[in-house]
N, C-alpha and C positions, 0 to 999 in steps of 0.2 A: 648245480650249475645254474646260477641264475641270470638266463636268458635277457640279453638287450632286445628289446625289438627290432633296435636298427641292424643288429647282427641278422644273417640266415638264420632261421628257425627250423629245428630239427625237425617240421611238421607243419603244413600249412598247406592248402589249396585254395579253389575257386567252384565245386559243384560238387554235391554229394547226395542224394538223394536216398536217402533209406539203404539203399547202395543203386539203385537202381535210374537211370536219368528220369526227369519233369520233363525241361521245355531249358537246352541250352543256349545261351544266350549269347554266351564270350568266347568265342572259338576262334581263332586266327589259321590259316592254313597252316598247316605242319606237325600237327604232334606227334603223332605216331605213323612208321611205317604201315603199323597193326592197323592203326588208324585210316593211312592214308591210300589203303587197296578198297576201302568201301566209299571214303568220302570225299579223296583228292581226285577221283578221275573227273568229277563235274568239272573244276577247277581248273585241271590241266587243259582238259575242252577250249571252256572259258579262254585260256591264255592262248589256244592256239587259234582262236578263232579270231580275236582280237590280233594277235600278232601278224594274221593272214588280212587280217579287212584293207579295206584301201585306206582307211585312216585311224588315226589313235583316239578312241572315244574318252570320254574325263574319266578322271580316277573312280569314281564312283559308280559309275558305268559299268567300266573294264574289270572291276576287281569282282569274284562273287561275294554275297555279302557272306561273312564268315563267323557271324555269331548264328546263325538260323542254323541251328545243329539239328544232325539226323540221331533217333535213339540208337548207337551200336553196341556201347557197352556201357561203362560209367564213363560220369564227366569225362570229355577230350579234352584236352588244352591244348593249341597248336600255338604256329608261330612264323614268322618272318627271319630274313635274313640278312648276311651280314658282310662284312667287310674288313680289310685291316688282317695281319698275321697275326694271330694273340694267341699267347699258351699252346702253342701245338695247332692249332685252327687254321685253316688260310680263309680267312674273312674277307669282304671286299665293299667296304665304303665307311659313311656315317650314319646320322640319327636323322637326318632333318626331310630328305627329298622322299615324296613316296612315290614309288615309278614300281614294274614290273622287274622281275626279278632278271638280274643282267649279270651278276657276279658268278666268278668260276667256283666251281663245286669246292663247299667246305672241305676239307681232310683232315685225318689226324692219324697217329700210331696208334696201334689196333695194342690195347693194353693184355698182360697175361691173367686170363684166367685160372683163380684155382677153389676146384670145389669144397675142397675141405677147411677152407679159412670162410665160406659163409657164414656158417653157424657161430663160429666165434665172433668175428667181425658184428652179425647182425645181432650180436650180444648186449658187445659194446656200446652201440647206436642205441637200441632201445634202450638202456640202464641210463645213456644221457639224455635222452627224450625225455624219461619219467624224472630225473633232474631238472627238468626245465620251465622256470614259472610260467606261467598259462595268463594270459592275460585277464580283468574282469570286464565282459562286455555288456554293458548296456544296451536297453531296446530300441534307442534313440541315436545309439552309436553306430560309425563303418569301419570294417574291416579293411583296410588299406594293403595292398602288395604291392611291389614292385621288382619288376624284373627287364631280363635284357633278352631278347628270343631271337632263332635264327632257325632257316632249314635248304634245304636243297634238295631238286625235284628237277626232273625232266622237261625242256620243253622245245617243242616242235616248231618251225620256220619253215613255210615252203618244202615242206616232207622232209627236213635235216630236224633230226633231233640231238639236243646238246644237253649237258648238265649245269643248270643256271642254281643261282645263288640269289637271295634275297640281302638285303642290308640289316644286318645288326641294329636292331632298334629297340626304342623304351617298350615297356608296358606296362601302364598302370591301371589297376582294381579296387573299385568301393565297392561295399558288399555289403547291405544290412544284415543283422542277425537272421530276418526269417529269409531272408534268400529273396525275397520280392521286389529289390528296390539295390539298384546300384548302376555305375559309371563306368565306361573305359575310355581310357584314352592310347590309341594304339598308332603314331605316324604308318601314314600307309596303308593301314585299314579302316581308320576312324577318319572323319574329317576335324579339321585343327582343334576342334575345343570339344571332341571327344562323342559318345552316342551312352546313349542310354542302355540301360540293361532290366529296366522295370519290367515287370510283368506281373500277370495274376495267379502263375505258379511258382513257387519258388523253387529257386536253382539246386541240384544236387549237393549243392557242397555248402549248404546255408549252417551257418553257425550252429542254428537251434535245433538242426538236423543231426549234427557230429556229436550232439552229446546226449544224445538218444542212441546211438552205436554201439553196441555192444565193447566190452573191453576185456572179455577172455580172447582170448588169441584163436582157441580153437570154433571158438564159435562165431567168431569174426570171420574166418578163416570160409566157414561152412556157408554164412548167409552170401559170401563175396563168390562163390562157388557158383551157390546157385542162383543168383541173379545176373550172375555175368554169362553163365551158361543159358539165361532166358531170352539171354537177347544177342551173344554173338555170333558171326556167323560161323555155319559149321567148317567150315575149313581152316578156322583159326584154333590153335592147339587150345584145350582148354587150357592147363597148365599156364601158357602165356598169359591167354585173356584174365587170366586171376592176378597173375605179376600185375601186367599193364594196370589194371583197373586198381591195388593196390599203390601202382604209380600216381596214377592220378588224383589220387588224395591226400601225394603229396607236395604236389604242384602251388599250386593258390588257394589257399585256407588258410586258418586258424585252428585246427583244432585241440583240443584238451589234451594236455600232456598224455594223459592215462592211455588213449585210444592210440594217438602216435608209436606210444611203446609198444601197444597191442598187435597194429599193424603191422609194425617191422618183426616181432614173431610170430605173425602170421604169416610173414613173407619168408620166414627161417624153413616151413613145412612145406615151401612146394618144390617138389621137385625138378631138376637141372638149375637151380639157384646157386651162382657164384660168386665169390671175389674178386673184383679186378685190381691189380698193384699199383696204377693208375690212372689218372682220369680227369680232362678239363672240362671245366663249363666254358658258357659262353663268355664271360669275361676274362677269360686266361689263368683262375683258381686252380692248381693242382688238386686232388683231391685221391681217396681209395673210393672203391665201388663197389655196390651191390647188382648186379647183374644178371638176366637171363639171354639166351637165346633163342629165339623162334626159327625153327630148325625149319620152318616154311619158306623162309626169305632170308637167311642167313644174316639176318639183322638182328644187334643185341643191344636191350636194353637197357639202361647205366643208370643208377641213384649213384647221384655224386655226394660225396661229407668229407668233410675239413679233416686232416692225419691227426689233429691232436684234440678237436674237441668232437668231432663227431657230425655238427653239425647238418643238417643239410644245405648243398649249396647248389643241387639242379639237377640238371635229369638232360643226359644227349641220346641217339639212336646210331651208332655205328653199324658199320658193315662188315662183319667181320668174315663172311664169305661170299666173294665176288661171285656177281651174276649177270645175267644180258643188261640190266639197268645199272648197277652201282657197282664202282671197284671197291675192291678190299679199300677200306681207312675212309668213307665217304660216312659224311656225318650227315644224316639228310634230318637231322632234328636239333638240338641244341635251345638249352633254357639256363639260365642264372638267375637265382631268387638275390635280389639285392636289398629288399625292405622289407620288413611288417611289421604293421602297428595297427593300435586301434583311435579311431581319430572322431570327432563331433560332427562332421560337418561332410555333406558329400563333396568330393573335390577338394578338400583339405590334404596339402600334402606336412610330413611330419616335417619339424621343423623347419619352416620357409615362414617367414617375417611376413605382417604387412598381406 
């Protein structure tokens, strides 16, 4: 199967560090539930603090900055949210204004899980991963992604708390091969022409990092164990934090077909790993799913991939057991990988003229 780049890439992130985080850089509110009981309560603060002041301070201000990541486990990738009814979604706006999250809580049908189509399913996936041409990147070159993100979170008014929604918006990633040198441009969390992502360590997920990764499955399996065991917190299942941290590598990257394949049989080994029979991103793509549960917070998390080619095409957080904060079908995550390529230039988007 050989791979367009403008298609989803069965494989791809934004931060990888040995497995272990550097100094993240590109982090938007929302990735994970997992994620977001160590690092969205600032956040939520933040929003209530501001929603309570006597007046609306600038965007920049108001927002926390969301790429100064705290180490919890591997690369995060969060997100913003949405609007608009798409694919099973109840979204709620467009691309353009960046304001505070105002829209009613995403939903969706809570897909069936079944345990014993993992292992096949996650079969499939790897065998077209290892399929899939890999790009040649140069030292001069960026890694380009782009995607559509979205989440929904709690927030607080004068002691009423409601379930708000963010707007459905772009996101775009240059990324040099060492990880030390790249762009976002994110309406709503970036100002218009985008912020920088340079720095003097490079990002977990840096190109020249993922293919130093091991590519047996079982010994990917072991170093992703214990380095995500080094650093998450203890209330979060191991098990999960191996899922997640396997998720997020493969969010926004590039990486070498070999290791992709590796991964998804790595992810075949941990246990309460399932199949879901359906599954949207955030652009309204159908999709099957690769799945866990974290039996913590009754939230499960979804690798979304294309029925016939396998692809990948996102990753949501559904609720699939209601609790004091989120009903059953409440999607408090959501991502669609829409681009990857490798481009010359930073800011270079792939084919745009001129």
């Amino acid at each position: 199967m050989n791979a367009n780049p403008s298609q989803p890439h069965p494989a791809e992130w934004t931060e990888t560090q040995g497995l272990l985080p550097s100094v993240e850089r590109d982090l938007p509110a929302g990735r994970h539930q997992f994620h977001k009981e160590q690092m969205m309560v600032q956040i939520r603060e933040d929003l209530r603090t501001t929603a309570s002041g006597p007046a609306p301070a600038p965007v920049a201000a108001r927002r926390p900055n969301p790429f100064l990541r705290r180490a919890i486990l591997l690369p995060a990738m969060a997100c913003a949210l949405a609007g608009v009814v798409v694919g099973g979604l109840a979204l709620t706006g467009g691309d353009s204004e960046p304001s505070l999250a105002t829209g009613p809580a995403l939903t969706t049908r809570v897909g069936a899980a079944d345990a014993k189509g993992a292992a096949p399913l996650l079969d499939h996936i790897s065998l077209a991963a290892a399929d899939t041409s890999e790009p040649t990147v140069r030292d001069d070159q960026f890694l380009y992604i782009a995607s559509k993100v979205a989440s929904t979170y709690p927030r607080t008014v004068d002691d009423k708390t409601t379930m708000v929604s963010e707007k459905l918006h772009s996101r775009q990633v240059w990324e040099s091969p060492d990880g030390k040198d790249g762009w976002l441009i994110e309406p709503g969390n970036t100002e218009d022409g985008g912020m920088t992502l340079a720095g003097p360590n490079p990002v977990s997920s840096a190109y020249d990092r993922l293919v130093r990764l091991p590519t047996d499955p079982k010994a990917l399996l072991r170093q992703i164990y214990k380095e995500s065991d080094a650093v998450r917190d203890p209330e979060v299942p191991r098990d999960q934090a191996a899922f997640v941290a396997i998720g997020d590598l493969l969010i926004e990257s590039y990486p070498p077909a070999d290791l992709t394949a590796a991964l998804y049989k790595a992810a075949a080994e941990i246990p309460g790993v399932v199949a879901v029979d359906d599954a949207v991103d955030a652009v309204g793509r159908h999709g099957v799913a690769i799945a866990r549960l974290d039996e913590q917070n009754g939230q499960r998390t979804e690798w979304i991939f294309d029925k016939k080619t396998y692809a990948f095409l996102g990753e949501r957080n559904v609720q699939v057991e209601p609790n004091e904060t989120y009903k059953k079908g409440t999607v408090t995550f959501t991502i669609a990988i829409t681009r990857r390529a490798v481009v010359d230039e930073m800011k270079e988007v792939p084919g745009q003229v001129g």
